[in-house]
KOLDOBA-611164 format. One line per field, with one value per residue (C-alpha): residue number from 0; y, x, z. Coordinates in nm, 4 decimals, padded with zeros to 6 digits, always signed. Each point is the difference from the previous one (the first is absolute). Layout:
guza	NUM,... $
north	Y,... $
east	X,... $
up	Z,... $
***
This chain:
guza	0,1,2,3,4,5,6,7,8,9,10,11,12,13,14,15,16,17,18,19,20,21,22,23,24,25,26,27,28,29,30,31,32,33,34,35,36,37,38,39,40,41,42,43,44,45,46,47,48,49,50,51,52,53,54,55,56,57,58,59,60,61,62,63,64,65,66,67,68,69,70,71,72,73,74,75,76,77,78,79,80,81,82,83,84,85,86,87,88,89,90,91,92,93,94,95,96,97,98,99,100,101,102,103,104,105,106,107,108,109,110,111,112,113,114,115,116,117,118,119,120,121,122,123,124,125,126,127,128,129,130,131,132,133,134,135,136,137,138,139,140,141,142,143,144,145,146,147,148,149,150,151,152,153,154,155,156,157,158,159,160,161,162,163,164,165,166,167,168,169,170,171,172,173,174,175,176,177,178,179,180,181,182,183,184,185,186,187,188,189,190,191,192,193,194,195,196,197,198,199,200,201,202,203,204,205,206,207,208,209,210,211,212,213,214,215,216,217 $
north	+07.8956,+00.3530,+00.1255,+00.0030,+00.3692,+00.2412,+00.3337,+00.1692,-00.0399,+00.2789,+00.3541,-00.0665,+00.1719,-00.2215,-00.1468,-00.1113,-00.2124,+00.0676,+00.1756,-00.0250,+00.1541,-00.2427,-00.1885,-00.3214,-00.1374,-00.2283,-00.1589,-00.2301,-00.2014,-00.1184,-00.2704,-00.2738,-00.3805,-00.0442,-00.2018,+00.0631,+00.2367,+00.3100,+00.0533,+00.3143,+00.3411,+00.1634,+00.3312,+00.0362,-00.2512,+00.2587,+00.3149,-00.1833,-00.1398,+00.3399,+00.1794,-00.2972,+00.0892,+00.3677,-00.1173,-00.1807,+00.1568,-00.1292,+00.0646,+00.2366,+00.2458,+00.0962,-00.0352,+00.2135,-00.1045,-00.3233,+00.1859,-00.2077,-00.1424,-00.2341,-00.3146,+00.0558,+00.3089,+00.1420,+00.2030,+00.1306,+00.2681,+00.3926,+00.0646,+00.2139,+00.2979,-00.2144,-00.2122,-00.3010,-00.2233,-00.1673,-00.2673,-00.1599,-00.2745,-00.1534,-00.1978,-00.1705,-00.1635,-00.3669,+00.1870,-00.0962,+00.2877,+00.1607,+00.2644,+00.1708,+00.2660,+00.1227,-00.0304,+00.3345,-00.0399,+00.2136,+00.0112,-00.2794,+00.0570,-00.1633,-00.0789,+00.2830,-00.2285,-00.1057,-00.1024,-00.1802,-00.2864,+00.0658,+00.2753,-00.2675,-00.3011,+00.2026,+00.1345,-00.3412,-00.1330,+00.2426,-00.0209,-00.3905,+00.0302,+00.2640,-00.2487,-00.2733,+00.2039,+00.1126,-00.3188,-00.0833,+00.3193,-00.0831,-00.3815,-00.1615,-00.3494,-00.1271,-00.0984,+00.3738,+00.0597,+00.2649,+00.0085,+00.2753,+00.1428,+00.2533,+00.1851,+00.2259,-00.0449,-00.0370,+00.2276,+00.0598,-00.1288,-00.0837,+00.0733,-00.2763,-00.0846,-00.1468,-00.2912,+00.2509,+00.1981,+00.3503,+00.0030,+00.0621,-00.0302,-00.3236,+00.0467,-00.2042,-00.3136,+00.1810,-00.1287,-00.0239,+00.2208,-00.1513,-00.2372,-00.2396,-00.0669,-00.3793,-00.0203,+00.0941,-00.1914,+00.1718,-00.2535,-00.1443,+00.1702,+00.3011,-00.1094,-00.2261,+00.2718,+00.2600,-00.3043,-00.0146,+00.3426,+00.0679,-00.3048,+00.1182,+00.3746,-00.1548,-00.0908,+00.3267,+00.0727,-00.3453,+00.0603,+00.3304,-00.2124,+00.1856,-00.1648,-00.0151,-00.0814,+00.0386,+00.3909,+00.1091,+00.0978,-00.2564 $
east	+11.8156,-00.0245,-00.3802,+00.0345,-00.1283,+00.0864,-00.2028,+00.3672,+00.0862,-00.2846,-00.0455,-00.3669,-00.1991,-00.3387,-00.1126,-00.3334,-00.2029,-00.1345,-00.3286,-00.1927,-00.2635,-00.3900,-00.0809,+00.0552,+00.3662,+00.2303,+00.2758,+00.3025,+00.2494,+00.3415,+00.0114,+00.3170,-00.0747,-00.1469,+00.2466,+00.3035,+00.2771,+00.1573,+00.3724,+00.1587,+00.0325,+00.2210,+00.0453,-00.0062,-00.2726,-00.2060,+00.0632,-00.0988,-00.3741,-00.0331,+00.0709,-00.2486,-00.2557,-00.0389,-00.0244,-00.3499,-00.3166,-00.2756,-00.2985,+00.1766,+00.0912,+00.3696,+00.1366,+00.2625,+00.3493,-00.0117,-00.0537,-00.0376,-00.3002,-00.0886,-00.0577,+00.3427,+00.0160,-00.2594,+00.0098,-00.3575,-00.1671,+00.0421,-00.3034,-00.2611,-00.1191,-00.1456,+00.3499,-00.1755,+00.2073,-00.1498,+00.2372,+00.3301,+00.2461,+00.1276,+00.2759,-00.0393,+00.2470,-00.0400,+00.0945,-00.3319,-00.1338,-00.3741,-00.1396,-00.3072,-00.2249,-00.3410,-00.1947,-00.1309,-00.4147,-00.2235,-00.3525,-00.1784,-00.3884,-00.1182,+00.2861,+00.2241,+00.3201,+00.1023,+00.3503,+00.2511,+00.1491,+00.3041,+00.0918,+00.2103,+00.0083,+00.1762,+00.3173,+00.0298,+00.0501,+00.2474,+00.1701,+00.0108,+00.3951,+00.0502,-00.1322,+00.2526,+00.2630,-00.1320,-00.0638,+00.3709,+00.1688,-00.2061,+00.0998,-00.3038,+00.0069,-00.1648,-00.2882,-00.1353,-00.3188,-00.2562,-00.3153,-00.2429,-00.3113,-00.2753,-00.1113,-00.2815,-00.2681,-00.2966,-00.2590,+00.2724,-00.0623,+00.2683,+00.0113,+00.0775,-00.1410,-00.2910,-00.0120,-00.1435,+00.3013,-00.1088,+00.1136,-00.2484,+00.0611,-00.0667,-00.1065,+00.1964,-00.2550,-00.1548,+00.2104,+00.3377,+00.2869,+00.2367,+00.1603,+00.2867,+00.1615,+00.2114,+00.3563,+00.2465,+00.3444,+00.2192,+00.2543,-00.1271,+00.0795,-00.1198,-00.2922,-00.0911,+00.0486,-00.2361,-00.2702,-00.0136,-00.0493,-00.2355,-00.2001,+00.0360,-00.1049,-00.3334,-00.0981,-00.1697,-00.1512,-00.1548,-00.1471,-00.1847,-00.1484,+00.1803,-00.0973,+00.3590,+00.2252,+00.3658,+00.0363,+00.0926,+00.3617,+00.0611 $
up	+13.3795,-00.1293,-00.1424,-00.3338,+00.0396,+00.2931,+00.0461,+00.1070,-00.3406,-00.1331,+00.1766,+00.2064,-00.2534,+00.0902,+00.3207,-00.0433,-00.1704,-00.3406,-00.0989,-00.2937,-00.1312,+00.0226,-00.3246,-00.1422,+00.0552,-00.2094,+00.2403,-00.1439,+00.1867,-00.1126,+00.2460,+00.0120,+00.0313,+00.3288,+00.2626,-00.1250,+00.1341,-00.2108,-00.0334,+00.1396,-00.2306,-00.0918,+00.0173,-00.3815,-00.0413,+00.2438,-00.1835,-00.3568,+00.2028,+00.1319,-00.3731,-00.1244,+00.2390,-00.0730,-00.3469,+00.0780,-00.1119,+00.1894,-00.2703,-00.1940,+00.2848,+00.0174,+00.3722,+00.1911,+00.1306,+00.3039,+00.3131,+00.3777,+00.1131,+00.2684,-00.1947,-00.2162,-00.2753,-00.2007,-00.3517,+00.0148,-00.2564,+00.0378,+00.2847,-00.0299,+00.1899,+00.2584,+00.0155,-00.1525,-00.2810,-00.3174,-00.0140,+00.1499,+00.0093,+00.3392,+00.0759,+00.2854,+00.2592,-00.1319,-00.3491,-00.1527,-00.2069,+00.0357,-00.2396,-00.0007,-00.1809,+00.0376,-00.3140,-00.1982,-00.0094,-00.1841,-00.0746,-00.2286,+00.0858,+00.1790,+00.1528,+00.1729,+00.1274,-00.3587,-00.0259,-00.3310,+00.0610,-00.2199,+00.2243,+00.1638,-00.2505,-00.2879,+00.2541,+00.1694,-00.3386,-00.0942,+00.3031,+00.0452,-00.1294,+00.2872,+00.2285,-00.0665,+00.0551,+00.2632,+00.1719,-00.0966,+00.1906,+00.3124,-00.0640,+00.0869,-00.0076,-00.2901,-00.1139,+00.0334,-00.0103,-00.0462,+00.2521,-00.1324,+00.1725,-00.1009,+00.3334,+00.0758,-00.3079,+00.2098,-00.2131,-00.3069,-00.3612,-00.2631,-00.3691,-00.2226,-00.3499,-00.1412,-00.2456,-00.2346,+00.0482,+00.1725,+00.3824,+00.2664,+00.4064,+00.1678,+00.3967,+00.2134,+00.1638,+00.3305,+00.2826,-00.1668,+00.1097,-00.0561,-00.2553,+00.1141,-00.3889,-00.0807,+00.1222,-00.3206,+00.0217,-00.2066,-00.0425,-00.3422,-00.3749,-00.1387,-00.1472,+00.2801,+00.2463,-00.2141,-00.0414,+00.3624,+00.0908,-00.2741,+00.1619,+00.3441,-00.1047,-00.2103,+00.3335,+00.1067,-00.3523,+00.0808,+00.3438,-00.1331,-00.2694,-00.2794,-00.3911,-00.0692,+00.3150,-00.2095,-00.0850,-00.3594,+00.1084,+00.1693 $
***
């Protein structure tokens, strides 16, 4: 059976692995139900998931055209001077879907590794309806899911609101860096689908101890 994706079909622009730049990471994975085989692609069904993954924005960040890389093909961020990427979106050979983005921090004495969660949460939510399609172009057997993981926080705070209303940053628990969120199935309804993520994305307000774990815009 043909890979759904062949490097020869892309001029070798990128060899190597991906490098990003330290900080706190969001990661999200498009992942098909688990056991179950994929049908070929076509060759138009290819060229819509690869137009549908450029269109990704991992945290906000805009990503350049699919180019080869060893685990499938990767649309990763413009690099910087030091060839490190903010964010990216890989394809992978069993056509499930990983993007990632390092988080912006800033200063919020006393904490210097202060980061926003809805630096992710707000463009997952907007792009939820790019994700279906997506998932639909790749034809992944169904239920799809989304697995979601915040990497790297040791010694990083968040900023989230207080009852009262003003926002101030939370430190993550000493120990924790990482946080493994609940599975997201997104075969249900709108509604259900936006309940579930909203309750799977409360989970790291929660585990910093945040007053309110469900953000304003969400």
């Amino acid at each position: 059976m043909r890979e759904p994706f062949s490097a020869g079909e892309l001029p070798l622009l990128y060899d190597g692995g991906v490098v990003m730049p330290p900080g706190p990471q969001w990661r999200c994975r498009l992942l098909p139900a688990p056991g179950v085989a994929g049908h070929p692609l076509s060759a138009a069904q290819r060229q819509h998931a690869l137009a549908l993954l450029q269109q990704l924005r991992p945290a906000g960040i805009p990503l350049a055209p699919p180019v080869p890389h060893p685990a499938g093909l990767c649309c990763h961020a413009a690099a910087d001077a030091d060839g490190r990427v903010q964010a990216y979106a890989l394809l992978r050979a069993d056509r499930s879907v990983e993007m990632v983005a390092v988080l912006p921090t800033g200063c919020w004495p006393p904490h210097a590794h202060a980061w926003w969660p809805g630096v992710y949460e707000i463009p997952l939510l907007q792009q939820i309806t790019l994700l279906l399609p997506l998932a639909g172009a790749l034809a992944l057997p169904t239920p799809c899911s989304l697995q979601m993981t915040l990497l790297a926080l040791q010694g990083s705070a968040l900023i989230a609101k207080r009852q009262q209303g003003s926002e101030r940053a939370y430190p993550l628990p000493a120990g924790v860096d990482r946080i493994e969120l609940p599975v997201v199935r997104l075969d249900g309804g709108d509604a259900e689908r936006k309940r579930a993520l909203i309750q799977a994305l409360d989970q790291v307000r929660r585990c910093a101890g945040a007053d309110t774990a469900t953000a304003f815009y969400l």
